[in-house]
N, C-alpha and C positions, 0 to 999 in steps of 0.2 A: 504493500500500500504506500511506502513512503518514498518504493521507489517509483511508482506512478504519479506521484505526485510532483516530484522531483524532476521527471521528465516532461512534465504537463508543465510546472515552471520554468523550466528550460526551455523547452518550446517555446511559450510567450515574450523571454527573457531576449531570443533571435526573433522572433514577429515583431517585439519594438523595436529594435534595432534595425531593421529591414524598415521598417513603415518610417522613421525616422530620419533615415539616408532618403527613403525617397520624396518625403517632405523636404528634404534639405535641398537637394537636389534640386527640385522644381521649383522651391524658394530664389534659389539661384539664377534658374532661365529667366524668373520672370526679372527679378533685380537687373539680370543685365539685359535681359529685352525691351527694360522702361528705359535705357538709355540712347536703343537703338530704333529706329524707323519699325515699328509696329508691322513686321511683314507676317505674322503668323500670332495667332488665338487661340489660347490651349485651355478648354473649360475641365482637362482631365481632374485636375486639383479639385476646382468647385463641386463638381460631380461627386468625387469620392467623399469631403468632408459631408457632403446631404446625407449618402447613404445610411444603410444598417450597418455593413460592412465597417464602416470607421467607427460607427457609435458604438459595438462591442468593442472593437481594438481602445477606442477612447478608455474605455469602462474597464477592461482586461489592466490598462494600464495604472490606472490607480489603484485596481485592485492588487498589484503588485506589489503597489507603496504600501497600499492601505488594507490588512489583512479583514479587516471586518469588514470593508467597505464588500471585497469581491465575496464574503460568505453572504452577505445580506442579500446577494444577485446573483448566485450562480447556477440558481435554478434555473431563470430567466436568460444566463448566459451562453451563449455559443460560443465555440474558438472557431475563428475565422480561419477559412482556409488560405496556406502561406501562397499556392499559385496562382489562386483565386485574388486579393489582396493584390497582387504584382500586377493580373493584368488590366483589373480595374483601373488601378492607379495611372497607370501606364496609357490604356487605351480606353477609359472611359467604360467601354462595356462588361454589360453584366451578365456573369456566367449563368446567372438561375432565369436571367432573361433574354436572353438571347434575341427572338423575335423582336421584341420593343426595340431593343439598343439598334440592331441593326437597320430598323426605319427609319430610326433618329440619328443615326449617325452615318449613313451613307449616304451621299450625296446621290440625287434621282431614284432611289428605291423606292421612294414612297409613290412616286411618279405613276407607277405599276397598280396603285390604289386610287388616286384622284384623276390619272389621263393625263395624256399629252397630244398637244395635236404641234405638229412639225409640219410646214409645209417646204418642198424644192428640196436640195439635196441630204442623204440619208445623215443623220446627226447621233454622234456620239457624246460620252460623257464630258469629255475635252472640247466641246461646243457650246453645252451649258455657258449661261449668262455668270459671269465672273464678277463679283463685287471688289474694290478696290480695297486693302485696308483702310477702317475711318484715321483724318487725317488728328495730329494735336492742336487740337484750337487755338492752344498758348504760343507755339510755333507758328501757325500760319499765320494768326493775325499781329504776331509782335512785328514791328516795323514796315507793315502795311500803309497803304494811302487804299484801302478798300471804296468799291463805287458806293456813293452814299444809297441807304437803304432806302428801296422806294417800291412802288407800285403804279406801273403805265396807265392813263385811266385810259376808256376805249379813246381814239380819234375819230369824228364825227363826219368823215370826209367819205366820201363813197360807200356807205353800209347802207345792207338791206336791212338792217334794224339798229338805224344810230342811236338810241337811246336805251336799247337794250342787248348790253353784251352775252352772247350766245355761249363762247368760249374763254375757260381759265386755261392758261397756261403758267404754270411755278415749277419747281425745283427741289425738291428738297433734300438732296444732296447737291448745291446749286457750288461748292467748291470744286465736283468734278473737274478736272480742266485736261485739256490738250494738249500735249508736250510738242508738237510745228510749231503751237501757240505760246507756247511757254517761253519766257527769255534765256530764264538761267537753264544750266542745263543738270538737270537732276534725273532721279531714276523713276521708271514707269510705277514701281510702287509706290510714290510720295507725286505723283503728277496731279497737284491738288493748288488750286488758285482763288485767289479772292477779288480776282481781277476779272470781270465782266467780259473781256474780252479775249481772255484765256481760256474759259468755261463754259459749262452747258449755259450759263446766259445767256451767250451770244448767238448760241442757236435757237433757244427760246423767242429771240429778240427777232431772228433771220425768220423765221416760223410767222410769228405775229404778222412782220410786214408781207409775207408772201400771202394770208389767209386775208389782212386789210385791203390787199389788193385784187383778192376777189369780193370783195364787197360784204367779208362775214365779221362782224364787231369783236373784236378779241381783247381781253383783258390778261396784260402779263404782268407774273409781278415778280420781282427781280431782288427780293430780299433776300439779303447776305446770313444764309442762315449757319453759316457757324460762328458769326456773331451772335444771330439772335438767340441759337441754341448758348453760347457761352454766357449770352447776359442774364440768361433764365438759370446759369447751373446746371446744364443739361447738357448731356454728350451726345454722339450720334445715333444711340439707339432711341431718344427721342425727337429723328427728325418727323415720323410721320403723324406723332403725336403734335408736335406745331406746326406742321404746315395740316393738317384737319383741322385747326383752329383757325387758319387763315380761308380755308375752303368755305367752312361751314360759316362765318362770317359772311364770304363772297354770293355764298348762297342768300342767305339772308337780305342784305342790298340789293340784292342784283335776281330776282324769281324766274328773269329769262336764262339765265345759267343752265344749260343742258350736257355738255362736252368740257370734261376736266381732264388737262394732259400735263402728266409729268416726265419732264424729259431730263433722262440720265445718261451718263457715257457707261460703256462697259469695260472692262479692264484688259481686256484679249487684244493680241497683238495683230496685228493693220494684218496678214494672211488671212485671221478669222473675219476681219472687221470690214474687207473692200470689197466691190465689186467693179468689173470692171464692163459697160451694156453698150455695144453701139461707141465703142471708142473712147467713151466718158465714166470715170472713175465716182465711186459712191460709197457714200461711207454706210454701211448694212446697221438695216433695224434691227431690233428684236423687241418682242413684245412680251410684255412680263403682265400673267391675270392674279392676281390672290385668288386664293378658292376658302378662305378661310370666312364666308360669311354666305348665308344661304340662296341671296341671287348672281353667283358669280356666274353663272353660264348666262347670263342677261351680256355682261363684258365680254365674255370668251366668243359670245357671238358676233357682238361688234369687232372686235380686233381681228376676230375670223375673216367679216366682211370689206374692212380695209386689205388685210393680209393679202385678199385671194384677189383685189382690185391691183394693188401695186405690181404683185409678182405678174401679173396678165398683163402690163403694162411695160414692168422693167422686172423683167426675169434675172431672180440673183439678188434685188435688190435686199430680200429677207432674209434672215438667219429663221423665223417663224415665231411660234408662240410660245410662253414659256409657263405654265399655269405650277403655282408657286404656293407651298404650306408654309405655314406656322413653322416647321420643320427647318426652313433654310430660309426663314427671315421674319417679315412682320405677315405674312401670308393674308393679308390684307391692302395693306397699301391706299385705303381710303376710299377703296371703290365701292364700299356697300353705298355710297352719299350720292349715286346715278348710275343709270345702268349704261352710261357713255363714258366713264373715264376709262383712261388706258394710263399706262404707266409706257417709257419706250425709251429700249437701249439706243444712244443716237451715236451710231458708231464708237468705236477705242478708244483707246490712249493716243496712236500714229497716226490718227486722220486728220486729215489736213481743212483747213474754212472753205478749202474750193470742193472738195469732196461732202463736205457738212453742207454747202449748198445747194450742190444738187439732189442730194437726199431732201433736202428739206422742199425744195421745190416742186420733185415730187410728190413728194407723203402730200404738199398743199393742194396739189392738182386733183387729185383722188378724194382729199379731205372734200375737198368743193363738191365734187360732182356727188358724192354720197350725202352731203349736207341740204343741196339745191333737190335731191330725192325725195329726202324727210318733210322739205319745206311744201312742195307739191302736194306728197302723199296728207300731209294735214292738213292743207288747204282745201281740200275734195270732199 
C-alpha cells in the first residue's frame, strides 16, 4: 500500500513538472511574440487553463503541498493522463472529444456541415479567404497624421433617389492596406495603414464614385477604426461590434438603406488574388456570408446572384463564396440587419489601385444593373 502510494506521488510529482515546463514554455513564446509583429495566435494555453484537465492537475497540485486538502477531494479526483495533458496543451485538442475539437479547430471542416458554394475554378484549402494578423493600435497610430475621421454624406448630383441613400459602404477592418500603396517598405504580415489612401478606403471611396455615377445614392463612411476601436479600449475582435453601431445608427436616419457593403483586403498573395480577362489585370473578389444567424441564405443568395453576374461577364474575376461560422471568426458579420449586405474580399496585399479599379468598376457595372432590376421589379 505505501508502495502504491509512493508511486501515485511520484507520478504526480513528474505530471507537475511536465505541466510546469510547459506552462513555462509557452509563457515564453508568448513574452517574446509581444515583442515581435503578431504573425501567429496560439489559444492552446487559454484552452487548457478552461479545461477539467488542468483543474485536476491544478487540485492534484496543492494536494501535494497540502495533504488534507487532496484527502478532502480525492474521491472526486482523477489523475490526469500524462499523454493526454501533452497533447492538449500542445494542440488544443481533446482526447475524450475528438469530434468537437476537430470542427473547431480545422480550418473548413465544418464547411462539410453548413455548405459551400464555390463558383469557377476547383478550390482548395490554400484558397480559403486569409485574415491578416490584427494590427497594434499603439504602433500604427503613434506618429501618424491619420485622414481625419468622417463620414461622406450622399452627393445630391445625378441620383435616382437624392434624398434617400440606398447604399452603406464602411470598413471595419478599414486599416487593411496595400503594400504598391504602401510607402515604406514593410512585410505583407504588418501591410496595415491608417492612410486613406493606402487602404480598403480608397477602394470604398473608388466604389462610391463609380455606383454615384450610375445614379444610385451611396453613403460611405471612412472612419479610422483603429482609432475608434483604440478610443473605446477595444481591440480588433471588437471591430464588428462598432461598426453594427454605426450600421444600425445609419439605419435608423436613413429607412431607404437597403444594401450594406463591407469591403476588406484579403491576405493571399497577388497569384491567388489576380486575374488576368481580355488583357486587363483585376484584383479577385471573394465573398465572405456568416451563416451564424437564421436568415443567412436571404445573403448567400444575393452574393450568389452578383457572383454568377460578374463571373458571366468577367470570367476569373471571382475567387466565389465563402459562407463562414462562428468557428473561424464572428460568423456573423452584421448581416442578420438586411438581407442585402455582403461583406467582400477586394483583392490582396500585391494589388495594385489600377487592378483595384477595375475590379471595382466592374463589381459597379453589375451592382447597377441588379439594383435598376429591384427598382422595376417594385415599381410593378
Amino acid at each position: 500500500m505505501m508502495k502504491t502510494n509512493y508511486n501515485k506521488k511520484s507520478k504526480l510529482h513528474l505530471l507537475t513538472k511536465i505541466v510546469g515546463f510547459i506552462v513555462l514554455t509557452f509563457a515564453a513564446i508568448v513574452i517574446i511574440s509581444s515583442l515581435q509583429v503578431k504573425v501567429f495566435q496560439s489559444q492552446s494555453l487559454e484552452q487548457l487553463t478552461k479545461s477539467g484537465t488542468f483543474t485536476n492537475i491544478f487540485l492534484h497540485m496543492l494536494g501535494d503541498q497540502i495533504p488534507q486538502f487532496e484527502d478532502t477531494f480525492s474521491d472526486e479526483l482523477s489523475t490526469p493522463s500524462l499523454s493526454n495533458v501533452a497533447i492538449e496543451s500542445l494542440t488544443g485538442i481533446k482526447i475524450d472529444n475528438l469530434a468537437t475539437s476537430f470542427l473547431q479547430e480545422i480550418p473548413g471542416v465544418h464547411l462539410a456541415k453548413s455548405g459551400r458554394y464555390i463558383a469557377g475554378e476547383k478550390v482548395n484549402d490554400g484558397d480559403m479567404p486569409q485574415e491578416s494578423p490584427p494590427p497594434n493600435f499603439d504602433e500604427l497610430l503613434a506618429g501618424e497624421d491619420p485622414n481625419e475621421d468622417e463620414e461622406s454624406a450622399p452627393d445630391n448630383k445625378n441620383k435616382k433617389n437624392p434624398a434617400n441613400p440606398s447604399v452603406y459602404i464602411y470598413h471595419s477592418h478599414s486599416w487593411e492596406g496595400f503594400l504598391p500603396l504602401i510607402e515604406e517598405d514593410v512585410k505583407p504580415s504588418v501591410s496595415s495603414s491608417v492612410d486613406n489612401d493606402e487602404n480598403v478606403v480608397l477602394v470604398g471611396s473608388m466604389l462610391t464614385e463609380q455606383l454615384e455615377h450610375y445614379g444610385i445614392s451611396t453613403f460611405h463612411n471612412k472612419v479610422n477604426m483603429g482609432q475608434a476601436l483604440h478610443d473605446k479600449g477595444w481591440d480588433s475582435d471588437n471591430s464588428y461590434d462598432l461598426t453594427r453601431e454605426f450600421v444600425q445608427t445609419a439605419v435608423a436616419q436613413h429607412k431607404s438603406m437597403e444594401y450594406f457593403i463591407d469591403i476588406h483586403r484579403d491576405a493571399a498573395r497577388k497569384d491567388k488574388t489576380t486575374a488576368t480577362i481580355n488583357g486587363k489585370k483585376y484584383a479577385k473578389l471573394y465573398f465572405v456570408v456568416g451563416v451564424e444567424h437564421e436568415n443567412y441564405e436571404n445573403n448567400l443568395a444575393f452574393a450568389k446572384k452578383i457572383n454568377e453576374k460578374l463571373e458571366a461577364k468577367y470570367p476569373g474575376i471571382s475567387r466565389g463564396i465563402y459562407p463562414k461560422s462562428k468557428f473561424e471568426g464572428n460568423g456573423v458579420y452584421n448581416q442578420d440587419i438586411s438581407n442585402h449586405s455582403l461583406l467582400i474580399e477586394m483583392g490582396g496585399v500585391d494589388n495594385t489601385k489600377e487592378e483595384l479599379k477595375n475590379t471595382v468598376d466592374a463589381f459597379a457595372k453589375v451592382f447597377n444593373e441588379i439594383y435598376d432590376g429591384a427598382i422595376e421589379v417594385n415599381a410593378q
